[in-house]
C-alpha positions in Angstrom: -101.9 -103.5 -115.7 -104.2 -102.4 -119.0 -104.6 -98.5 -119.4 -107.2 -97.7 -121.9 -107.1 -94.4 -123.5 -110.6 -93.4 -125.0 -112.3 -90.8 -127.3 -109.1 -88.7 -127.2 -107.3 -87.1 -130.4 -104.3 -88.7 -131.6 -100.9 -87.1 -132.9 -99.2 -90.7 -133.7 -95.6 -88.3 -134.4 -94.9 -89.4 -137.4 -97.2 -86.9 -139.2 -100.6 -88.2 -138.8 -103.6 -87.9 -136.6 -106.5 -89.8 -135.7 -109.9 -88.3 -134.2 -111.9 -89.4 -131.5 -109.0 -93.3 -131.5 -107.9 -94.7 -128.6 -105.0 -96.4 -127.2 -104.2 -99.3 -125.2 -101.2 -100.2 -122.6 -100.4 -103.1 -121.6 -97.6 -102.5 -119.0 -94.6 -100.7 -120.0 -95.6 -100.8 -124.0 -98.2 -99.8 -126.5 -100.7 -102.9 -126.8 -103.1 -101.0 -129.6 -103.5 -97.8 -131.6 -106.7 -96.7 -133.2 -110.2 -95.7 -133.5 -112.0 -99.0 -132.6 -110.1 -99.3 -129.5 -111.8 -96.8 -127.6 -114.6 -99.4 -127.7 -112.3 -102.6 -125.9 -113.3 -101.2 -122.5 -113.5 -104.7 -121.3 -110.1 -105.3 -122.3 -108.6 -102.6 -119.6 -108.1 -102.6 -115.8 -108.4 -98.3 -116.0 -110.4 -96.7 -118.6 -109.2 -92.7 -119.1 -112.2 -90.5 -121.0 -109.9 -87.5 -122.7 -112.6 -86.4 -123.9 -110.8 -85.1 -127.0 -107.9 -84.1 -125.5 -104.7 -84.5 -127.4 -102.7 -87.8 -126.6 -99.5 -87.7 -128.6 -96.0 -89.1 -128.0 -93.9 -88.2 -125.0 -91.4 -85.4 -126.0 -87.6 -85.9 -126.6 -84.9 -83.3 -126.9 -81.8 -84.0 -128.5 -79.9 -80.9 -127.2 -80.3 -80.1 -123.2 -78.1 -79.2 -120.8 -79.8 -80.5 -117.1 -76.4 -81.1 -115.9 -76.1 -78.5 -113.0 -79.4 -77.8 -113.4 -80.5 -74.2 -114.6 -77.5 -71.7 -114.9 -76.7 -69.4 -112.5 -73.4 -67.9 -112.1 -73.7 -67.8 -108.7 -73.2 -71.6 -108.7 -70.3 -72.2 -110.9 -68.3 -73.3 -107.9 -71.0 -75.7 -106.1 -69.4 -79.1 -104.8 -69.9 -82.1 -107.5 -72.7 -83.4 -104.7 -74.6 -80.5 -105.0 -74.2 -80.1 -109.0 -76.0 -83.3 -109.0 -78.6 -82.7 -106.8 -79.7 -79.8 -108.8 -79.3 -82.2 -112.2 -82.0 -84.7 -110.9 -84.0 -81.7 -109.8 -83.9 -80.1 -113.3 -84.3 -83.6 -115.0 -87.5 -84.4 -112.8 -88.9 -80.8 -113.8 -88.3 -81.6 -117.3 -90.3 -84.7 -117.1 -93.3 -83.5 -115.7 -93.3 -81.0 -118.9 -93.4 -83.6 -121.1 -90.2 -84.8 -121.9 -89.9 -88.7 -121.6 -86.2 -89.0 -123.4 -83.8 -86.3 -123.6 -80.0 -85.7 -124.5 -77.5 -84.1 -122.2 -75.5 -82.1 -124.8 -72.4 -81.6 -122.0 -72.1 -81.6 -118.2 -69.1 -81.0 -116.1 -68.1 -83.9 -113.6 -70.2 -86.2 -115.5 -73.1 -85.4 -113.3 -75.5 -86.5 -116.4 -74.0 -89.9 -116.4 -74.8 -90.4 -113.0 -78.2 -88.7 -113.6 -78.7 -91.3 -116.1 -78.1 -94.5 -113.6 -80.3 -92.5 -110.7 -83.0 -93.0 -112.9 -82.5 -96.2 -115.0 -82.0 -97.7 -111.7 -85.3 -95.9 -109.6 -83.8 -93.6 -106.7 -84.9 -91.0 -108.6 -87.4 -90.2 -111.3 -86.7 -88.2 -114.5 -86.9 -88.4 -118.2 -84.6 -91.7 -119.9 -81.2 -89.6 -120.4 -78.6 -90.5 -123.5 -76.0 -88.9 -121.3 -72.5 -87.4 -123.2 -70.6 -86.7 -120.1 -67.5 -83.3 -120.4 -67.3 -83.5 -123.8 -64.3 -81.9 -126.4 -62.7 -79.4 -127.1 -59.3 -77.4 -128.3 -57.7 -75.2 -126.2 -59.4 -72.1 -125.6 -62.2 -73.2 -127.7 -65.8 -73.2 -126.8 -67.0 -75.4 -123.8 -64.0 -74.5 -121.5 -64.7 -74.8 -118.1 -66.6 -78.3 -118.4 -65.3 -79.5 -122.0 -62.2 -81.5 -121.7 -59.5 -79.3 -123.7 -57.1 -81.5 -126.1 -55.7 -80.4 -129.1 -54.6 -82.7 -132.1 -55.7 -86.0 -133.7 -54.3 -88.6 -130.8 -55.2 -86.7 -128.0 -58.9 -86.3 -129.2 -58.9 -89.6 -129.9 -57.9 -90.4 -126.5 -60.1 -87.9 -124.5 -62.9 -89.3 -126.7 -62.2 -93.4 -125.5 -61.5 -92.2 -121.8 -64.9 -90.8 -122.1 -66.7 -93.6 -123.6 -65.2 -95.6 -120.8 -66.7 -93.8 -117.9 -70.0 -93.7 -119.6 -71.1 -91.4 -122.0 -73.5 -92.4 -124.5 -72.8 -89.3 -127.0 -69.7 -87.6 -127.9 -69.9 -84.0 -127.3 -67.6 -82.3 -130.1 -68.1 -78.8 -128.6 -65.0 -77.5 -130.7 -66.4 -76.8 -134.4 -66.6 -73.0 -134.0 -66.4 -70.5 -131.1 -70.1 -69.1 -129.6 -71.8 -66.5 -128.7 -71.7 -67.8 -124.7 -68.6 -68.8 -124.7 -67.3 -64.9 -126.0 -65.0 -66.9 -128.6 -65.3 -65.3 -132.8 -68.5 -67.8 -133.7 -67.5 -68.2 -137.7 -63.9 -69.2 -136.3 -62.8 -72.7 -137.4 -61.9 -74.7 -134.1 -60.9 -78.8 -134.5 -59.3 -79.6 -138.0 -61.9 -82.0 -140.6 -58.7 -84.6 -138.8 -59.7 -83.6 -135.4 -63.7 -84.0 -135.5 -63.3 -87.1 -137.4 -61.1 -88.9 -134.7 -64.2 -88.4 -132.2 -66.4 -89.3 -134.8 -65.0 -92.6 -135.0 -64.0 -93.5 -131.6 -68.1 -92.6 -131.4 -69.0 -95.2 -134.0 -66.6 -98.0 -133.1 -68.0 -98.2 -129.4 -72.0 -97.4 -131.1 -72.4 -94.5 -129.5 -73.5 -91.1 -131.0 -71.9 -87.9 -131.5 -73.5 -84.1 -131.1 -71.8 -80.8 -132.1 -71.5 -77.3 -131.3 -72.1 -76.2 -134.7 -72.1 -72.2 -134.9 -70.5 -70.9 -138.3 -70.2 -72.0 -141.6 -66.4 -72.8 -142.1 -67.0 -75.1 -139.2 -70.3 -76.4 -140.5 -68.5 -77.8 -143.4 -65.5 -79.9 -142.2 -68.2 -81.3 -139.6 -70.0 -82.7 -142.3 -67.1 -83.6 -143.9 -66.3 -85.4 -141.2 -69.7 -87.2 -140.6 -70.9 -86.1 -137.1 -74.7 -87.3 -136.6 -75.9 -83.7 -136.3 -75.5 -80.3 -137.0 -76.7 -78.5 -133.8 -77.7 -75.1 -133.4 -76.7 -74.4 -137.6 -76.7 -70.2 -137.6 -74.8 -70.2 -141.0 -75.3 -72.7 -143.6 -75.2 -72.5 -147.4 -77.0 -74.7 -150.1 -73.8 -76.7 -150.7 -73.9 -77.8 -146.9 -77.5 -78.0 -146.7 -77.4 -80.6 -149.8 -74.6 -82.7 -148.6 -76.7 -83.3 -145.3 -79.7 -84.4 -146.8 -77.7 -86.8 -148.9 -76.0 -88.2 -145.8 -78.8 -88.0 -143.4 -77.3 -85.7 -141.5 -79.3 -84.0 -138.8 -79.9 -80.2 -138.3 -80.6 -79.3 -134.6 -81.4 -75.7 -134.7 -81.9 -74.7 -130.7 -83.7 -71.5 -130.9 -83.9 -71.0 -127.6 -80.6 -69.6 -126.4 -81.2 -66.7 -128.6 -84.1 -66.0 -128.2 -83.6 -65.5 -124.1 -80.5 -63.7 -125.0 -81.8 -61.4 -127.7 -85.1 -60.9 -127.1 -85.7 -61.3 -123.4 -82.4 -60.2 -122.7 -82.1 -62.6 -119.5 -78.3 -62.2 -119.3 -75.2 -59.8 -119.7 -75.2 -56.8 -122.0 -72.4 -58.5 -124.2 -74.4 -62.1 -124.6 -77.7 -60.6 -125.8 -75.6 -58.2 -127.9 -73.6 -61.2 -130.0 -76.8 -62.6 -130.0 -78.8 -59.8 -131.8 -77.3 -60.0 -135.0 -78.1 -63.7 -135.0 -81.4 -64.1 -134.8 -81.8 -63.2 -138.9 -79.1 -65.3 -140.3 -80.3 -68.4 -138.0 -83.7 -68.4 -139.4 -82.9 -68.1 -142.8 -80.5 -70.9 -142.4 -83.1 -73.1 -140.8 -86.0 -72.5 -143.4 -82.8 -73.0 -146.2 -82.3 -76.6 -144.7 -86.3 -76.9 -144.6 -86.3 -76.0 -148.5 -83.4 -79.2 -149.2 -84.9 -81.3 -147.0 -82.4 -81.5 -144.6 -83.7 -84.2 -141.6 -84.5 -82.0 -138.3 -85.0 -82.8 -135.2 -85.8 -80.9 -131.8 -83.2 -79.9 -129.5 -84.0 -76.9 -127.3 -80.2 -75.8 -125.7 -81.7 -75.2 -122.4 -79.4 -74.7 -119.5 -76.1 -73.9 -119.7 -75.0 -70.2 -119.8 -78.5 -69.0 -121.6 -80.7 -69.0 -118.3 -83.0 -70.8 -120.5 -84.5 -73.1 -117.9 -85.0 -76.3 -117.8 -88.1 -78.1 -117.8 -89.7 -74.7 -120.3 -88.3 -76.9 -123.2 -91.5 -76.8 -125.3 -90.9 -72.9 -126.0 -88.2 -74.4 -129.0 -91.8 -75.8 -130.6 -93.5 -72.3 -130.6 -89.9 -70.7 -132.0 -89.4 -73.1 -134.9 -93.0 -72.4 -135.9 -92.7 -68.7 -135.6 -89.0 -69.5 -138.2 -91.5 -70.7 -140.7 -92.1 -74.6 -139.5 -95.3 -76.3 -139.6 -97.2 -77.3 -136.2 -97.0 -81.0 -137.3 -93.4 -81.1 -138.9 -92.5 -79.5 -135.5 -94.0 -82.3 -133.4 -92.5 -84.6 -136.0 -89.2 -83.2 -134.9 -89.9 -83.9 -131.2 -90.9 -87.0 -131.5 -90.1 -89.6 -134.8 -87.0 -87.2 -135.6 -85.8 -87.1 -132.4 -86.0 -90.6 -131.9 -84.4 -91.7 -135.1 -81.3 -89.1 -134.4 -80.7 -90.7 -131.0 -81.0 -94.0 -132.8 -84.3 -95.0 -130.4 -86.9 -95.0 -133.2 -87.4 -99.0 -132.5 -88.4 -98.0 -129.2 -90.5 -94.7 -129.0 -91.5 -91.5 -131.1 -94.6 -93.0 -132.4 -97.9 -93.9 -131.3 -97.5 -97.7 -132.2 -97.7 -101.1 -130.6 -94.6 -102.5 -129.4 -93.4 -98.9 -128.9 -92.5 -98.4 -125.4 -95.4 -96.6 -123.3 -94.1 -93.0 -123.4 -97.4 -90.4 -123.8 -98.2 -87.1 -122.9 -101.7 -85.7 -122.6 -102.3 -81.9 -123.6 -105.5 -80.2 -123.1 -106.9 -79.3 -126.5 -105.2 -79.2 -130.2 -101.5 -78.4 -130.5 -101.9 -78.1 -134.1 -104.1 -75.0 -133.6 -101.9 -73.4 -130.7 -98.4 -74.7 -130.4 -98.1 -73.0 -127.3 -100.2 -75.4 -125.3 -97.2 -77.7 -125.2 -95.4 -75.3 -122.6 -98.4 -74.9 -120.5 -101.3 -77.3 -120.8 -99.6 -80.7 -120.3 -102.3 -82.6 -118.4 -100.7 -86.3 -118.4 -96.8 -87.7 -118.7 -96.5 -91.6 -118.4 -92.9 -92.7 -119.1 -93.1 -96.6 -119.6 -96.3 -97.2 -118.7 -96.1 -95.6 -115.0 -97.5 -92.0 -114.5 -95.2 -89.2 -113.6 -98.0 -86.7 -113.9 -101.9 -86.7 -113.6 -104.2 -83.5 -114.0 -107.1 -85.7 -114.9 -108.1 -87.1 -112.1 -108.8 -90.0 -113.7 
């Protein structure tokens, strides 16, 4: 089957845009990219006018949390069968907003693991899932309740293999520093420089990636020091910090979202939103300090878990690192090429190019004018080449 894609206006997510270009598909991949090819309309079995509408790459996030599906404390104690049925639930959601790849960043029972074979396999449709299973943590650190809790360099080591062996496609290293969900002191050291690095390792052996939960700057540092992939969520950095991860290509994750739901919609307990509060300043100053040293960024929103930040509204992280000080393109370069390239996928999608697997989104009008139309104007998701979502008609 050949999709053609006419007259539409192309974000290729790498930085660059092309009026009035088309694209071709040729089954599940990319066959052409450009303006002439709005004109091969005998070269298609399906021809779609957008009519200028905006065809860019299908979204990723780096840093979800579908497992469970969207918090509710009322559910803490739900039956692993029904955790998982509200997982695919909230990972179908999230694909019909847009997102074609996303990472769990955690799940209890390994529900996202499972989530991850549902859909690679076809019982289910949802987004392709780099799945990172319980993750770590020490004792009492942040994460308990889901995180496996182990304390020294052996037993991390361990928890990290067992793990790898039941599936996970991304360490977890949830104990960096406390958090503000989590009620633990969020500038508190957690896992030694010894401790990080033993996941770190156990990661790269089995080629795998690693994620962290990444809150103050004491914790921030032996991360880097011990050379996880990412930085994620990254409320206190300095210049030192933000220099040694450009130099290493090491990504900063920023997840605006959780703060923003706690802080300024205030959608959870008096105590959350007021951790939260003071926040808000130090995290966007951080962020545009890492924009200054060119620290490598990619999107991760932080969606579920205990921020009642819901699945499937992921695209709000867009409008919130624009309103910190990022540009409309550099933050759909973060969702796309920079996403892809953290989650080490960047031969496969994240640009508009042929070879590149078949994942597009359609949004009515120009998201470089009004980053907000990503949350609420998505007209077309096609994963792969097969169509998840169609407000076209076509």
């Amino acid at each position: 089957m050949k999709v053609l894609f006419a007259n539409g206006f192309l974000i290729d997510g790498a930085g660059g845009y092309l009026e009035r270009g088309g694209l071709l598909v040729e089954d599940q991949r990319i066959a052409a990219v450009g303006k002439e090819v709005s004109d091969r309309l005998g070269d298609a079995d399906a021809v779609i006018d957008l009519e200028g509408r905006t065809l860019m790459p299908g979204m990723i996030d780096t840093h979800c949390h579908p497992g469970a599906g969207d918090y509710d404390p009322d559910r803490e104690k739900d039956s692993v069968g029904l955790a998982a049925l509200h997982t695919y639930e909230a990972l179908e959601r999230t694909l019909r907003a847009g997102f074609t790849t996303v990472r769990s960043a955690g799940a209890r029972d390994y529900v996202d693991v499972d989530a991850r074979d549902a859909i690679a396999c076809g019982i289910i449709p949802g987004p392709r899932v780099i799945a990172s299973g319980r993750g770590v943590t020490m004792t009492g650190g942040h994460g308990v309740g889901s995180a496996a809790e182990v304390d020294g360099v052996d037993a991390v080591r361990r928890e990290a293999r067992v793990q790898i062996k039941r599936g996970a496609d991304s360490i977890k290293i949830f104990g960096i520093s406390g958090g503000v969900a989590s009620g633990t002191n969020e500038d508190a050291e957690q896992f030694t420089v010894e401790e990080i690095r033993a996941a770190v390792e156990e990661s790269r052996k089995a080629g795998k990636l690693n994620q962290t939960h990444a809150i103050g700057l004491p914790g921030i540092k032996n991360a880097v020091e011990a050379g996880v992939n990412s930085i994620d969520h990254g409320i206190f950095l300095d210049e030192e910090v933000c220099e040694k991860m450009a130099r290493r290509g090491i990504f900063l994750v920023p997840t605006f979202g959780p703060f923003y739901y706690y802080a300024v919609r205030r959608v959870a307990e008096p105590w959350r939103w007021q951790r939260a509060l003071r926040l808000m300043e130090p995290h966007k100053a951080s962020f545009r300090l890492a924009m200054e040293k060119k620290v490598p960024i990619a999107f991760g929103c932080d969606c579920g878990a205990p921020s009642r930040f819901k699945n499937g509204e992921n695209a709000l992280e867009y409008q919130l690192m624009v309103e910190a000080g990022m540009g409309s393109m550099d933050a759909i370069v973060a969702g796309a090429r920079n996403a892809a390239r953290l989650l080490r996928l960047d031969h496969l999608i994240g640009t508009l190019e042929p070879g590149k697997l078949a994942d597009i989104v359609v949004i009515e009008r120009n998201p470089l004018e009004d980053i907000t139309l990503l949350q609420s104007r998505v007209a077309m998701v096609m994963r792969e080449g097969r169509v998840y979502l169609n407000k076209l008609g076509a």
